[in-house]
C-alpha positions in Angstrom: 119.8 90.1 74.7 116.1 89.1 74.7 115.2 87.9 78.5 113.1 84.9 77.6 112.3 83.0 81.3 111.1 86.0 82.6 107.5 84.9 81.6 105.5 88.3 80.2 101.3 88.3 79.5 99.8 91.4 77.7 96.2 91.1 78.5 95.3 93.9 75.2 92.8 94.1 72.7 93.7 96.5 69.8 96.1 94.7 67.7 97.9 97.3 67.1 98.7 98.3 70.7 99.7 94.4 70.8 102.2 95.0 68.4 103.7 98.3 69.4 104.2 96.9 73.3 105.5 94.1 71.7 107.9 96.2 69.7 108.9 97.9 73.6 109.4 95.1 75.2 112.2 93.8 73.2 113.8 97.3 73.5 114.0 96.7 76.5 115.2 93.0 76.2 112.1 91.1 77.2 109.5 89.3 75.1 105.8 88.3 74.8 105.4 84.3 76.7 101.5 85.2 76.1 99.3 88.0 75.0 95.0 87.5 75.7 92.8 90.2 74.0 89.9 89.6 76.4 89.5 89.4 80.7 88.2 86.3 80.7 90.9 84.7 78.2 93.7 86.5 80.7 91.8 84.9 83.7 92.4 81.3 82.2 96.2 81.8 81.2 97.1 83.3 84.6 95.6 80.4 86.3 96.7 77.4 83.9 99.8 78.9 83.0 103.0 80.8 85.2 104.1 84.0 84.4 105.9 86.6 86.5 104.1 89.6 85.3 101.2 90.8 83.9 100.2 94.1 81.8 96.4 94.4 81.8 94.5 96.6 80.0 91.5 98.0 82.3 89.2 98.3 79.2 88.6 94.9 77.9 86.1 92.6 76.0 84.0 90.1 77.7 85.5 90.8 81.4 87.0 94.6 82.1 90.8 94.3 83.3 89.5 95.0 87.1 87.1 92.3 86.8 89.8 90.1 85.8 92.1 91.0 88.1 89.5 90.2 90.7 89.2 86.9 89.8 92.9 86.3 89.0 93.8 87.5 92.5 90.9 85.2 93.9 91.7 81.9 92.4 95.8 82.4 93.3 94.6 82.7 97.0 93.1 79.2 96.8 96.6 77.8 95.1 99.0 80.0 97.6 100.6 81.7 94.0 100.8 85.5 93.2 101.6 87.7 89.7 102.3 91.3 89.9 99.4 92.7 87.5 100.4 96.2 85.8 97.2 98.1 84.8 97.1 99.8 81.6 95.0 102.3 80.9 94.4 106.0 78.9 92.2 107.2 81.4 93.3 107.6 85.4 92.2 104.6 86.9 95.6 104.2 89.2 93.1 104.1 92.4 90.6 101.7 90.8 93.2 100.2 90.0 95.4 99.0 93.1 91.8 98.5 94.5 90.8 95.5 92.7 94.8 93.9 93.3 96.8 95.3 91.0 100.1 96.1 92.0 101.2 98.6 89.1 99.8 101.3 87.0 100.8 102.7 83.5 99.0 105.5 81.7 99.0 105.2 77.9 100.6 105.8 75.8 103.5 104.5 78.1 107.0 105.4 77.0 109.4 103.4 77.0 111.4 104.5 80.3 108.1 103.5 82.1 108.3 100.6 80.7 111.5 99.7 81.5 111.0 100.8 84.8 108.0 98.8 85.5 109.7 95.8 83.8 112.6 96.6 85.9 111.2 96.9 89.1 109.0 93.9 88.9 111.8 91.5 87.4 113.5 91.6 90.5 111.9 88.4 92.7 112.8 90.4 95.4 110.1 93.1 95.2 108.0 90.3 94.1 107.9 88.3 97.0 107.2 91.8 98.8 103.8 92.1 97.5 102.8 88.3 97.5 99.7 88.6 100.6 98.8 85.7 102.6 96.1 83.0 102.0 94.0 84.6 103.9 93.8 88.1 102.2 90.4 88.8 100.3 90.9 90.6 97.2 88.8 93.7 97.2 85.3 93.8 95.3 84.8 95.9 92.3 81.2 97.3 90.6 81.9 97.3 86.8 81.5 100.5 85.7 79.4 101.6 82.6 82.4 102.3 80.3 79.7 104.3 77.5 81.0 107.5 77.6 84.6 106.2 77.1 82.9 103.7 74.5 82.2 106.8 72.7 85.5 108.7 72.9 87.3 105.7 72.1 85.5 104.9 68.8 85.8 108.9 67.9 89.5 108.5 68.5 89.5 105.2 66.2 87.7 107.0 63.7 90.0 109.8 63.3 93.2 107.4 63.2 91.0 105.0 60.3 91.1 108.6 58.7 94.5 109.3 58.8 95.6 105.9 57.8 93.6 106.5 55.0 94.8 109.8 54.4 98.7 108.7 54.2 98.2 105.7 52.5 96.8 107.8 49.2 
């Protein structure tokens, strides 16, 4: 049984990671409401739209994860509203992380028993309402980060999975 009003946004964008978190969630009886492959784009549906949790990937196009989070947590200040943000990541960000707002962290590639523990855990309005801070809380400012060297490591690791694809698919 696929819990549909429980309002998810995956804020991912590899395709492919879309569809394999995707494929978790409704393991684990959830589904997708949303999914944004940029900051910027996850900045706009959080505001314009309610959901009661977001998974954010730190490392994204056009505005980074923490960026977004920033402004997310800034603009739901001004309208008194608040969404648990999960922060996905492969490299250990968890303080950068809860720094900028975010409430959650996940390390990738997350399994699905995190996954259904986060979901859990965050499903529950009780624990929700826990975590909602007052108007007058500040979210805290973050420097972006010169992502270069991950940059690098990610296209090397894209590179030997293009390969691979290749290699199976002969």
């Amino acid at each position: 049984m696929i819990s549909e009003d429980f309002r998810i946004l995956l804020v991912e964008d590899d395709p492919i990671l879309q569809f394999t978190f995707e494929q978790q969630i409704a393991k684990i009886g959830f589904s997708l409401a949303s999914v944004a492959g940029d900051g910027q784009s996850a900045v706009e549906k959080v505001l314009n739209e309610e959901f009661h949790l977001v998974f954010m990937d730190v490392r994204l196009p056009i505005l980074d994860g923490l960026g977004a989070t920033a402004k997310i947590r800034t603009g739901q200040i001004s309208e008194g509203r608040y969404t648990p943000i999960v922060g996905l990541t492969a490299f250990a960000h968890r303080g950068k992380c809860l720094k900028v707002g975010m409430d959650d962290f996940l390390q990738k590639p997350v399994t699905l028993e995190e996954l259904q523990e986060v979901v859990t855990k965050w499903s529950d309005p009780s624990e929700r309402k826990k975590l909602a801070p007052s108007k007058k809380t500040e979210p805290a400012s973050v420097a972006l980060e010169d992502f270069s060297a991950i940059d690098a490591r990610l296209k090397s690791i894209k590179d030997k999975i293009s390969k691979l694809r290749k290699k199976h698919s002969l």
